[in-house]
N, CA, C and O atoms as a Maestro MAE file, in Angstrom:
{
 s_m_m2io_version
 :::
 2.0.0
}

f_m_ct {
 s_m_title
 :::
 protein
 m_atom[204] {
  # First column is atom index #
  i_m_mmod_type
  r_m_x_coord
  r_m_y_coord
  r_m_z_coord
  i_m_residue_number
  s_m_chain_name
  s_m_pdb_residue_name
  s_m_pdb_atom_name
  i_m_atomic_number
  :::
  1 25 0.800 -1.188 0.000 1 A "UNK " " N  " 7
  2 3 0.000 0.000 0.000 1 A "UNK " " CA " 6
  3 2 0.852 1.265 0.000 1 A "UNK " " C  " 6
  4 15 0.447 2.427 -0.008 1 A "UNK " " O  " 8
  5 25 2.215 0.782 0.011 2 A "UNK " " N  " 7
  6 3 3.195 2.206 -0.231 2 A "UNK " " CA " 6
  7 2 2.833 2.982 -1.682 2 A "UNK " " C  " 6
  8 15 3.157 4.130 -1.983 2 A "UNK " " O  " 8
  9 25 2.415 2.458 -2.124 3 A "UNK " " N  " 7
  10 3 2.330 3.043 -3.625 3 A "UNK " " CA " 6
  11 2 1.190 3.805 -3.660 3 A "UNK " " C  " 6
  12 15 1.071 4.607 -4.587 3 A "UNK " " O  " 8
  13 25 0.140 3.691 -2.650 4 A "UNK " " N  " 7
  14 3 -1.021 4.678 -2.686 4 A "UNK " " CA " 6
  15 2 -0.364 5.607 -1.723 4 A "UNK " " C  " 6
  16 15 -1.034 6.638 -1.667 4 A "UNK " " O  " 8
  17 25 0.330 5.641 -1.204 5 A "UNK " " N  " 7
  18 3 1.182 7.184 0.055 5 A "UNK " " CA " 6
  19 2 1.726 7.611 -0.845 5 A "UNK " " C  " 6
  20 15 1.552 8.819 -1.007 5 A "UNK " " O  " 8
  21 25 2.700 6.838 -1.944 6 A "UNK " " N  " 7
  22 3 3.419 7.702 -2.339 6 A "UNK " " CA " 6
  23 2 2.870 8.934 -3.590 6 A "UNK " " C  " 6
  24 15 3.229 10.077 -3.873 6 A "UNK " " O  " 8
  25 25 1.724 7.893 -4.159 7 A "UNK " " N  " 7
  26 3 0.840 8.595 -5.526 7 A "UNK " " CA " 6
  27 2 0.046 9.732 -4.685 7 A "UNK " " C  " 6
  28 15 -0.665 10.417 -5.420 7 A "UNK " " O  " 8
  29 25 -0.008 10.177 -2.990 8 A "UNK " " N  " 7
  30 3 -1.036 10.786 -2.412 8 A "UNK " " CA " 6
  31 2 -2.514 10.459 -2.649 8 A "UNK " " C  " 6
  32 15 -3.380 11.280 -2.346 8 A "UNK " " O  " 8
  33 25 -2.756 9.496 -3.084 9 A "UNK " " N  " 7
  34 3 -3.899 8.254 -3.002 9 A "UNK " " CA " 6
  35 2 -4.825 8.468 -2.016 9 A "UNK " " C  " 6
  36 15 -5.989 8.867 -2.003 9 A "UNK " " O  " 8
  37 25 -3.940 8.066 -1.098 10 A "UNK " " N  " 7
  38 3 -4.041 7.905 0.577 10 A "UNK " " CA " 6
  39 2 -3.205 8.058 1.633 10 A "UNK " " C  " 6
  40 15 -2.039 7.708 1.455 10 A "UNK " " O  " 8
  41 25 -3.534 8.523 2.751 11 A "UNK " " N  " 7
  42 3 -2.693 8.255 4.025 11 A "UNK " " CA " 6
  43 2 -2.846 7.066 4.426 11 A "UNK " " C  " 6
  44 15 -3.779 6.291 4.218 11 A "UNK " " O  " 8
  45 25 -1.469 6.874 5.279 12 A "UNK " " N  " 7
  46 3 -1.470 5.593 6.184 12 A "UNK " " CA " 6
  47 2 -2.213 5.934 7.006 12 A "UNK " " C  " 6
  48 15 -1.884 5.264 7.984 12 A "UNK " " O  " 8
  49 25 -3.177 6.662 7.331 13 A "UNK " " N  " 7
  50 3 -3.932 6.902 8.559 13 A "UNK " " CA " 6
  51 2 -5.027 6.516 7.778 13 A "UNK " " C  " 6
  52 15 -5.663 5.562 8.225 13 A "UNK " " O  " 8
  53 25 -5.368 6.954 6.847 14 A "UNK " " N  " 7
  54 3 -6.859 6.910 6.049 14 A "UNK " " CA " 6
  55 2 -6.883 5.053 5.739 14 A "UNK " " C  " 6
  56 15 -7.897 4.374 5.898 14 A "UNK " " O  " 8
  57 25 -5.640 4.541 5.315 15 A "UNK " " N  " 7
  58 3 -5.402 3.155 5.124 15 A "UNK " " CA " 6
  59 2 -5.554 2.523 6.441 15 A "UNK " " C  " 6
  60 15 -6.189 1.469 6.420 15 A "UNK " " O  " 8
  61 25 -5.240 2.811 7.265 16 A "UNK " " N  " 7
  62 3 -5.642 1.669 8.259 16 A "UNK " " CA " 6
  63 2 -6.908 1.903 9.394 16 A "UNK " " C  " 6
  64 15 -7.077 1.110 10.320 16 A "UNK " " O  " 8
  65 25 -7.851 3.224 9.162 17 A "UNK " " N  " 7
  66 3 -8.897 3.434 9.332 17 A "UNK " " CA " 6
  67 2 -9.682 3.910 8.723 17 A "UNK " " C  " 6
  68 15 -10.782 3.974 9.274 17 A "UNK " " O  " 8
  69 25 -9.601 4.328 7.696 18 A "UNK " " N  " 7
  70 3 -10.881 4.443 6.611 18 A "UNK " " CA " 6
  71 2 -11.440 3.440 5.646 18 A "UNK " " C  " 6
  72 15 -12.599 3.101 5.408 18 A "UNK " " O  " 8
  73 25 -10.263 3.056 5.151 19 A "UNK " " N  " 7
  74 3 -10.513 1.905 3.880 19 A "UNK " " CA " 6
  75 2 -10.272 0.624 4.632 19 A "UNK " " C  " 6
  76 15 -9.481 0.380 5.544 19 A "UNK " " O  " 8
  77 25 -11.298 -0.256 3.917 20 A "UNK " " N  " 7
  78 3 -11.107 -1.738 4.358 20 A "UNK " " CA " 6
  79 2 -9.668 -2.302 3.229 20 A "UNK " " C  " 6
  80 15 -9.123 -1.700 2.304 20 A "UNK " " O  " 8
  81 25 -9.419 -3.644 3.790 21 A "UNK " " N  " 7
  82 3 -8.640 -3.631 3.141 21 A "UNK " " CA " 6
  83 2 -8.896 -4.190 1.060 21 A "UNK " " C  " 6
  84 15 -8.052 -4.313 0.172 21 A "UNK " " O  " 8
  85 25 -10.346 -4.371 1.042 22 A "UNK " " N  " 7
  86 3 -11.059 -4.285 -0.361 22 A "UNK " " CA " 6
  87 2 -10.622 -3.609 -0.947 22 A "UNK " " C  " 6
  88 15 -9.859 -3.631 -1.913 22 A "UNK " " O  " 8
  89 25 -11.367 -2.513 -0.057 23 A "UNK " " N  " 7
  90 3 -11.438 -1.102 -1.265 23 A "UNK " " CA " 6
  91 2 -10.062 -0.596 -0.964 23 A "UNK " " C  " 6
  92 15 -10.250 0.601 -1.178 23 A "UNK " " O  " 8
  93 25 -8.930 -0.685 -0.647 24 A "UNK " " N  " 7
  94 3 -7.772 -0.113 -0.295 24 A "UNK " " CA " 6
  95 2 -7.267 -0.807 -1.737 24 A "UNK " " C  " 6
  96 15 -6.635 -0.289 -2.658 24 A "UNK " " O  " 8
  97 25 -7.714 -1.998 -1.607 25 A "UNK " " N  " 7
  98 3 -6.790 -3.018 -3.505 25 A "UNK " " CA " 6
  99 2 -7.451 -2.495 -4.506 25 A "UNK " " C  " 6
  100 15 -6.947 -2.588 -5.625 25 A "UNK " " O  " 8
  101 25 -8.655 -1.865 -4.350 26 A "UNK " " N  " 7
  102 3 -9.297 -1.570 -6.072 26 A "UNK " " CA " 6
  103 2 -8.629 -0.454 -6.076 26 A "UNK " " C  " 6
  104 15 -7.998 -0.184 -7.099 26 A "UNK " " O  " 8
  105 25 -8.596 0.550 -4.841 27 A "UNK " " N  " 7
  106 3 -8.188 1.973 -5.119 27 A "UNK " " CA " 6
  107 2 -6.944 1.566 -6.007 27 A "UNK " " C  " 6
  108 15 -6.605 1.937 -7.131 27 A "UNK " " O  " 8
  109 25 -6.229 0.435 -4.872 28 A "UNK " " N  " 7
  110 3 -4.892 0.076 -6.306 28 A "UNK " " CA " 6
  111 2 -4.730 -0.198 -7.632 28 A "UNK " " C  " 6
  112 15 -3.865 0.239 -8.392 28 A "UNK " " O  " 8
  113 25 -5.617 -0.949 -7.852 29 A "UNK " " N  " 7
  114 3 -6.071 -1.806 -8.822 29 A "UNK " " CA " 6
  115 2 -6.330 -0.478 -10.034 29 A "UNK " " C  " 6
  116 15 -5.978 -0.566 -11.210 29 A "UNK " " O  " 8
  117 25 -6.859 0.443 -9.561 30 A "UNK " " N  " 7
  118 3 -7.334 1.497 -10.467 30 A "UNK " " CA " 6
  119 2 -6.394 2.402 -10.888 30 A "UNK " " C  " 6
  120 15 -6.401 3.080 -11.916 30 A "UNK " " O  " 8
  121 25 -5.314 2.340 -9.713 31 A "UNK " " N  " 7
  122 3 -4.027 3.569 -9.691 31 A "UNK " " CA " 6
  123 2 -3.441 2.491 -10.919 31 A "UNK " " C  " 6
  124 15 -3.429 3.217 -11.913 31 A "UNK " " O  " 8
  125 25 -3.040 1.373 -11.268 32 A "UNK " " N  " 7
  126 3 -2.545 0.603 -11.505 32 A "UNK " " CA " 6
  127 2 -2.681 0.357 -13.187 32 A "UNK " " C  " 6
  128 15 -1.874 -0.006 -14.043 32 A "UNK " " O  " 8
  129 25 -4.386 0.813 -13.221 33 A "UNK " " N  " 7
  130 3 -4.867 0.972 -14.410 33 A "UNK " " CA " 6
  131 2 -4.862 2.047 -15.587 33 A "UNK " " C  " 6
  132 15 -4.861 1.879 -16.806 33 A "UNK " " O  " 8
  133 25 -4.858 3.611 -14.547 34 A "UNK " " N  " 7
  134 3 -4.548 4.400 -15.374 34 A "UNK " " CA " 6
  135 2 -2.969 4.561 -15.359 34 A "UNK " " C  " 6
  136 15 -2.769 5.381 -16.255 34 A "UNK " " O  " 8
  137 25 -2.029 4.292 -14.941 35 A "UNK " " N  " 7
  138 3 -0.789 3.978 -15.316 35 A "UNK " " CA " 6
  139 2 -0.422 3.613 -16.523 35 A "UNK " " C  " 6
  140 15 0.323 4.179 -17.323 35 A "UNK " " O  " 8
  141 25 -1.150 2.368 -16.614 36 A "UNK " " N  " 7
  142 3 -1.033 1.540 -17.669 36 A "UNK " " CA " 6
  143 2 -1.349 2.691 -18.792 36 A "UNK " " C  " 6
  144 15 -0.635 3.080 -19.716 36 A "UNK " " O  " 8
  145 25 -2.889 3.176 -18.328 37 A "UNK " " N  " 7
  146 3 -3.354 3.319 -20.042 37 A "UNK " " CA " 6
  147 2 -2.445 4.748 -20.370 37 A "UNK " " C  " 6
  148 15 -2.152 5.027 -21.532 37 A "UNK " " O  " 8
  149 25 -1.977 5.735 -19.060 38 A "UNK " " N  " 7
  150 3 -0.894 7.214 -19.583 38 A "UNK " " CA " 6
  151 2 0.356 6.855 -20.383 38 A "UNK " " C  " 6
  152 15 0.735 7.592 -21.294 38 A "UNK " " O  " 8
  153 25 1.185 5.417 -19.964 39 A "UNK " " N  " 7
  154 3 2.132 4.800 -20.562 39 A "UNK " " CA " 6
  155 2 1.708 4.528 -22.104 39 A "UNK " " C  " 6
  156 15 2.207 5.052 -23.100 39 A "UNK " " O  " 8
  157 25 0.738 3.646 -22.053 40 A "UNK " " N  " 7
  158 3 0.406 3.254 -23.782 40 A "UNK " " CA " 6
  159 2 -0.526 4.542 -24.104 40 A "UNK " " C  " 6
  160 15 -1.513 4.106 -24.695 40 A "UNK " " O  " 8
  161 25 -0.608 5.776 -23.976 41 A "UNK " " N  " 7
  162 3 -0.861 6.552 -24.604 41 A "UNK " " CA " 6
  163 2 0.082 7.529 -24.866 41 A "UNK " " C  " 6
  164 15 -0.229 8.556 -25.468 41 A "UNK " " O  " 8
  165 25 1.480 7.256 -24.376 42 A "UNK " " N  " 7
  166 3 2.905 8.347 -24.061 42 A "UNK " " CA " 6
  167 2 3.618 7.410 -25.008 42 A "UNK " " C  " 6
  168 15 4.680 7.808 -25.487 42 A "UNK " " O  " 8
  169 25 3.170 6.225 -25.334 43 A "UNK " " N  " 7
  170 3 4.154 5.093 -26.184 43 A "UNK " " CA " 6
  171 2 3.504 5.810 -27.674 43 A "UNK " " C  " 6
  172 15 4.134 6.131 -28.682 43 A "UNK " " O  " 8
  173 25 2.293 5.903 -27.451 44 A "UNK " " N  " 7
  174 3 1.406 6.073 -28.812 44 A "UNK " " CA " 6
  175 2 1.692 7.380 -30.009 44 A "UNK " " C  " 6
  176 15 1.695 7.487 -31.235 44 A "UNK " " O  " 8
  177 25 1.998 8.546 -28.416 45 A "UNK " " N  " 7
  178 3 2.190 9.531 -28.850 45 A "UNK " " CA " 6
  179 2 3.570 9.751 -29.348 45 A "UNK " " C  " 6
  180 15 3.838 10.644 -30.152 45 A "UNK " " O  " 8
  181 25 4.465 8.903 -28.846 46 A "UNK " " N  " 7
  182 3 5.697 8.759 -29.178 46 A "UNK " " CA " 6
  183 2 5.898 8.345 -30.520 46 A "UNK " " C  " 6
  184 15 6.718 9.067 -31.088 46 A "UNK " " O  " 8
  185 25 5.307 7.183 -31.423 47 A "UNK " " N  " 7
  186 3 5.244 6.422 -32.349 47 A "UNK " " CA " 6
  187 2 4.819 7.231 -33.116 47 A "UNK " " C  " 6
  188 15 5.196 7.026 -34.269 47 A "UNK " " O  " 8
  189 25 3.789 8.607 -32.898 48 A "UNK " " N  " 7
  190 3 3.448 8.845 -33.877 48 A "UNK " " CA " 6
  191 2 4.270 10.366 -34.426 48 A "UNK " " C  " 6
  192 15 4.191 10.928 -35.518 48 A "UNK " " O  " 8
  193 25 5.047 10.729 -33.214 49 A "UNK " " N  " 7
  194 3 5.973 12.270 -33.445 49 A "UNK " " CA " 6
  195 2 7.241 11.386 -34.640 49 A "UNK " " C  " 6
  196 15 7.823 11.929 -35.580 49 A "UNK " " O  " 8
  197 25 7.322 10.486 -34.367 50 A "UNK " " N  " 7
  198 3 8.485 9.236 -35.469 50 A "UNK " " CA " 6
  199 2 8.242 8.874 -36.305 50 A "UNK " " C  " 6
  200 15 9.168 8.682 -37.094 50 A "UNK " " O  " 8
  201 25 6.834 8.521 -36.740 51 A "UNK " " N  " 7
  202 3 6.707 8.581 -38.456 51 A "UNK " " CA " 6
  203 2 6.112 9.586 -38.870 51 A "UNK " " C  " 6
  204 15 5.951 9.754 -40.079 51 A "UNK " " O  " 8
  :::
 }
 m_bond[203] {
  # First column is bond index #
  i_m_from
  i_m_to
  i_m_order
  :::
  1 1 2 1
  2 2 3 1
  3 3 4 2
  4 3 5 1
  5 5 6 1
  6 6 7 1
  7 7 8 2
  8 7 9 1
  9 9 10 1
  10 10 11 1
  11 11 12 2
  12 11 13 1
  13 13 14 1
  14 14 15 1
  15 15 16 2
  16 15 17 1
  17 17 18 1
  18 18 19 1
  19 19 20 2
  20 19 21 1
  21 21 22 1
  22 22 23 1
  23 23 24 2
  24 23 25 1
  25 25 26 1
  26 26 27 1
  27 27 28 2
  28 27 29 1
  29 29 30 1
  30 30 31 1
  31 31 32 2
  32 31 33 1
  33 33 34 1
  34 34 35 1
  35 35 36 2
  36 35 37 1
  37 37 38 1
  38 38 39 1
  39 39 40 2
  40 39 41 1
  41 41 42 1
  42 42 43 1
  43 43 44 2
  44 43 45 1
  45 45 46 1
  46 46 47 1
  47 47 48 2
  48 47 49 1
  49 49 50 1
  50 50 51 1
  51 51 52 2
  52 51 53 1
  53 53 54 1
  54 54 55 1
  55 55 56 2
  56 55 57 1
  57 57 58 1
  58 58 59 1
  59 59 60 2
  60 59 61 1
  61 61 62 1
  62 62 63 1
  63 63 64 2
  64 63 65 1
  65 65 66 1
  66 66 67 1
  67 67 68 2
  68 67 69 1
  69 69 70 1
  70 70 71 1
  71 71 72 2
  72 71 73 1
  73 73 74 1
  74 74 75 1
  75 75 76 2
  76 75 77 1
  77 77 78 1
  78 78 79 1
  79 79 80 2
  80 79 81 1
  81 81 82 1
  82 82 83 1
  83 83 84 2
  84 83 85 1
  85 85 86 1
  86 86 87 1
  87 87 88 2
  88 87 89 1
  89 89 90 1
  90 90 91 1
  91 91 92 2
  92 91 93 1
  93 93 94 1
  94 94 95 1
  95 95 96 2
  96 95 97 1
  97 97 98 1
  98 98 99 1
  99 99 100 2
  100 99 101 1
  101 101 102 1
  102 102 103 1
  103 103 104 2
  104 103 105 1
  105 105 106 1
  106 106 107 1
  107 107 108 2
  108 107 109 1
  109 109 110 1
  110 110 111 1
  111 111 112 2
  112 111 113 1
  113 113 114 1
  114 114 115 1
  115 115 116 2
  116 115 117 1
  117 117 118 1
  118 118 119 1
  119 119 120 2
  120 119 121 1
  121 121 122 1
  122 122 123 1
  123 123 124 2
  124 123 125 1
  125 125 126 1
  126 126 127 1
  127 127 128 2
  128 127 129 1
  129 129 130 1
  130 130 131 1
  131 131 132 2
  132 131 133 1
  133 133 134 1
  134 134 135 1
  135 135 136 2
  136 135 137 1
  137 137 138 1
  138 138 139 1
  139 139 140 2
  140 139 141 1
  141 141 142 1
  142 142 143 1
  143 143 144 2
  144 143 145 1
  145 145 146 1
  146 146 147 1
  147 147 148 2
  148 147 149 1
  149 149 150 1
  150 150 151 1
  151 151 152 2
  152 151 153 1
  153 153 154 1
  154 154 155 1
  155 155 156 2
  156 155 157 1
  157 157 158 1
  158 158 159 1
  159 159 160 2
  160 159 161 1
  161 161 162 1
  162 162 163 1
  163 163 164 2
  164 163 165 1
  165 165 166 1
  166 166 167 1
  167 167 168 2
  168 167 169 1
  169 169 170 1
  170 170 171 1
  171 171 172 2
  172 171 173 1
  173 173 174 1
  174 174 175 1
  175 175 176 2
  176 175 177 1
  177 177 178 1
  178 178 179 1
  179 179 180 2
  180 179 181 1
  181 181 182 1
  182 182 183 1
  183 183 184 2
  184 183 185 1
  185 185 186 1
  186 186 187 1
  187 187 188 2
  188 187 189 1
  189 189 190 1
  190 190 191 1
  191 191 192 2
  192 191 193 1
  193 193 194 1
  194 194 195 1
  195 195 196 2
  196 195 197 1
  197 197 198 1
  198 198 199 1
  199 199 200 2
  200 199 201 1
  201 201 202 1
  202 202 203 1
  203 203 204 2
  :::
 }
}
């Protein structure tokens, strides 16, 4: 869950009394997702400044 402190996601305070530990993995799960899609859209945009 370091990776939601460090993205400012969440606090370790909010993590170990606000969120269960469910919704603490989707919040991840989601940080995890738009990652993905800024990367393959920074790959995309890349590919296309090259041809």
């Amino acid at each position: 869950m370091y990776v939601l402190i460090k993205a400012r996601l969440a606090s370790k305070m909010e993590l170990e009394t606000v969120y269960t530990l469910d919704e603490a993995l989707k919040l991840y799960a989601l940080y995890c997702m738009d990652m993905d899609i800024e990367r393959g859209q920074a790959e995309e945009l890349k590919n296309k400044v090259q041809t």
